[in-house]
N, C-alpha and C positions, 0 to 999 in steps of 0.2 A: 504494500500500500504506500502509494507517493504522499510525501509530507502535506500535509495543509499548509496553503500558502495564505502569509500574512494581509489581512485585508487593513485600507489603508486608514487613516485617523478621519478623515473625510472622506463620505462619498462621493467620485468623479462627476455626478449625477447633479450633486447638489453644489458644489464648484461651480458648474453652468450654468446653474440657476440665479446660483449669487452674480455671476458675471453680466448674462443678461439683465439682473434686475439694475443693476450696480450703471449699467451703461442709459438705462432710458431713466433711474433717478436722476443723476446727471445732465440728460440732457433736460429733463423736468428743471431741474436750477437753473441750468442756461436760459432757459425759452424767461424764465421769472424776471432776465437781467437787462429784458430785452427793451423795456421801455428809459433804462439808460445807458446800455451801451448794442451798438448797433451788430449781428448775430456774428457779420464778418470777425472784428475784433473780440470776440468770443471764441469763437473756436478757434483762432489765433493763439489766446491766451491758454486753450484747450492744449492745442499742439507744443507751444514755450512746453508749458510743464509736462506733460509727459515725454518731451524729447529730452527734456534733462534728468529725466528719472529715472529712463529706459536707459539715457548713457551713462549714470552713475552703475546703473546695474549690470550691465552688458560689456562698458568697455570698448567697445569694437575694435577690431584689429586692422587697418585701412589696409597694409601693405599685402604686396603678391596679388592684388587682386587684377583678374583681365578687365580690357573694356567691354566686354559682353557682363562680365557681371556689374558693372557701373552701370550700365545703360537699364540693365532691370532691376536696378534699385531706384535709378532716377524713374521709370515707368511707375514702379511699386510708390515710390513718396508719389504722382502725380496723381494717379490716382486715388489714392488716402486723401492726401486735400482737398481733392474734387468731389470726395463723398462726401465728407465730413461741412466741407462751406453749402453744397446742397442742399442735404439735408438740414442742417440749419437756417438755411434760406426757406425752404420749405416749410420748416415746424415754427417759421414766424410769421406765416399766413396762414397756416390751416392748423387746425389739431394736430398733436403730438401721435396719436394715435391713428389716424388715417395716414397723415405723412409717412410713417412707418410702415403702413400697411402698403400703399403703393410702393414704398421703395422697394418691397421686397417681390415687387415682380421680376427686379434686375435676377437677382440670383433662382429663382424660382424658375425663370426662363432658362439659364445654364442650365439647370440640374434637366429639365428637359430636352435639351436639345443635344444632351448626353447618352439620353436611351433613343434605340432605334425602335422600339417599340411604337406602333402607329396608336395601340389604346391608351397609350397615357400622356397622346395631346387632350384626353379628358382631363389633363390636371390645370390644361392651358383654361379651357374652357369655364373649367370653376374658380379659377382665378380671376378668369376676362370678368364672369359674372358678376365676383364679387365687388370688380372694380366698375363696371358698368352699374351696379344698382348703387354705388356711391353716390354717382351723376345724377341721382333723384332726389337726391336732397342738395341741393345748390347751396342752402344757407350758409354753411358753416367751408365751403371752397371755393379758393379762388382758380381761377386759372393756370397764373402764377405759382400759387404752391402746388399745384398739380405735377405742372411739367417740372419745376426743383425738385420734386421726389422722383420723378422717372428717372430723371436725370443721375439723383444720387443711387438707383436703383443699378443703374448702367456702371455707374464709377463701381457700384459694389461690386458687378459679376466680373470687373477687370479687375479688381482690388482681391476678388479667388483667384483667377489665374496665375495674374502674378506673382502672389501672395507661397502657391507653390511652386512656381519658380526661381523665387527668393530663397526659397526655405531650400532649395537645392543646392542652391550655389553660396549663402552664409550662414554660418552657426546659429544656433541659439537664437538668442535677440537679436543680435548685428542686425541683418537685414529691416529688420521692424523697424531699430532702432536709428539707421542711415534713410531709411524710407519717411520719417516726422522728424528728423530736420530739414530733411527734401523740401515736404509737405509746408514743412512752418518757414523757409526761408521765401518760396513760391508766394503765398499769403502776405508777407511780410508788407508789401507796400501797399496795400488795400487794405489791411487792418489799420497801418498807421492814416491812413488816407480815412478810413470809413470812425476808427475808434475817438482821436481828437484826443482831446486834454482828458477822458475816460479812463484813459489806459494809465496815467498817472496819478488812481486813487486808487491810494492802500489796498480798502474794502475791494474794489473791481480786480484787484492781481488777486486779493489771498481768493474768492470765491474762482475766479478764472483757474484757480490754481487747484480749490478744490472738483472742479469740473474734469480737468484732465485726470485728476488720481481717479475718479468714480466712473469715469468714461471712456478711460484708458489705459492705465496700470493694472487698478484692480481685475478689470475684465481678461485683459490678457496674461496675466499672472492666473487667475484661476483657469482658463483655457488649455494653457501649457501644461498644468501640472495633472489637468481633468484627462487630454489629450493620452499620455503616458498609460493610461487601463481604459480608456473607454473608445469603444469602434467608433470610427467615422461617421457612419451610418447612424448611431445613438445620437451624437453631436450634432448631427444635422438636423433630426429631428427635435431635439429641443430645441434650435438654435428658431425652429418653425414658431417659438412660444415668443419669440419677439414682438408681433404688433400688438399681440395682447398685454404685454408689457408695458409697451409704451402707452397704453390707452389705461392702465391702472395709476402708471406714474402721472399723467396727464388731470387723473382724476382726483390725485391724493396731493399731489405737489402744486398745481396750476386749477384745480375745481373745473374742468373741462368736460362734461357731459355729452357722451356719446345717443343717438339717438337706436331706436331699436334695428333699426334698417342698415344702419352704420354695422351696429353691433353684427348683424348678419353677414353684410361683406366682409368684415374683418375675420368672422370666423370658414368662409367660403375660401378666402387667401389661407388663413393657416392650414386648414383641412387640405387645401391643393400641396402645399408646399410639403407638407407630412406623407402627402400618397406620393410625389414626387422621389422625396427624399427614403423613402420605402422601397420604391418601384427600384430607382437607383442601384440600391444596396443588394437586391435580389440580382440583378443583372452582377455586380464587380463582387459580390463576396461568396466563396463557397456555404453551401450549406456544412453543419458542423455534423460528424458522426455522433 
């Protein structure tokens, strides 16, 4: 009889759960900050702090490296910024929890158009749904935050690719860690441009400063370490629990009330993204004796 193997001090299960809640609390304080400093200079201050966190932590090691692996860290930081300024563009015109809901057709679309399986453009479908019956209730979207969550939806499904790409070619954090200074230098003249004399109040760094730890440390620190024992395939599907996240934090942090019709497409998109992400894992993982 093989030893029993040690089970860990934390569930990988629940790591993820912290992670994902940890990331849409966060951006719940961001969206709060919004009517004195403007979202750009926010997640500006988002990326400052966790690029200094990630390199007090990481390190990174610059030398030996090719120009193929620069060029996909400079892709990996472009896209990081581009999701993160979006989607904040976007949760400053519509709800936290819609915002969230559209963006996540970016990745919902990759994971489909990974199976060549023809029945599980049904997942496309109960997505389209959920986002088409959005469009019934006009009041609480604009148009504008529409297209910034596709938008950051898009930056997301390039921010996976790359993302293991990265993870090919540097260690550890390195790559994460080279990819939000990327991200925060890019930013840099439009937050100074959009932030103004904001960016030099006390109160607006330490908050900005707690945004990146809750939006970005904590989340990928639980991720990595969740990563180590738990399938891809698990990961992905809780990762599915995200817009309902963002519409609790929306709820509890910002009093942002979702209507019943909302509440439906939101759960049409996750239900899509879970059979997606299911359907996925049956195609790339063996069955287990």
């Amino acid at each position: 009889m093989s030893a029993a193997k040690s089970s860990p001090a934390v569930s990988p299960i629940w790591l993820v759960l912290v992670g994902i809640l940890s990331v849409q609390l966060g951006a719940g304080v961001a969206k709060s900050l919004f009517d004195e400093v403007s979202p750009t200079a926010i997640v500006w201050l988002r990326l400052v702090a966790s690029s200094v966190i990630l390199w007090l932590l990481a390190r990174p090691t610059l030398r030996g490296r090719s120009r193929q692996d620069w060029l996909v860290v400079l892709g990996f930081g472009l896209s990081l910024g581009l999701m993160n300024w979006a989607i904040y563009q976007s949760f400053s015109r519509i709800p936290l929890g819609i915002a969230v809901t559209i963006e996540f057709v970016g990745p919902l679309t990759l994971a489909v158009i990974g199976s060549r399986r023809p029945r599980d453009l049904v997942w496309v479908l109960l997505a389209a749904a959920g986002v088409a019956l959005l469009g019934f209730e006009r009041a609480d979207l604009s148009i504008a935050g529409v297209l910034f969550a596709l938008l950051a939806g898009a930056a997301w499904a390039a921010y996976i690719l790359l993302s293991a790409s990265t993870g090919r070619r540097w260690p550890g954090f390195d790559g994460l860690t080279l990819a939000s200074v990327v991200a925060t230098a890019l930013l840099l003249p439009f937050a100074l441009g959009a932030g103004g004399t904001a960016l030099a109040d006390p109160r607006i760094l330490l908050i900005g400063a707690a945004v990146g730890l809750l939006s970005s440390v904590i989340p990928y620190t639980c991720e990595l370490v969740a990563l180590r024992s738990l399938r891809p395939a698990v990961f992905g599907i809780l990762m599915s629990l995200e817009p309902a996240a963002a519409a609790l934090a929306g709820l509890v942090v910002l009093h942002e009330l979702l209507t019943p019709a909302q509440l439906v497409a939101m759960a049409c998109v996750v239900a899509a993204s879970i059979g997606a992400t299911r359907s996925g894992a049956t195609i790339a993982e063996p069955v287990p004796d």
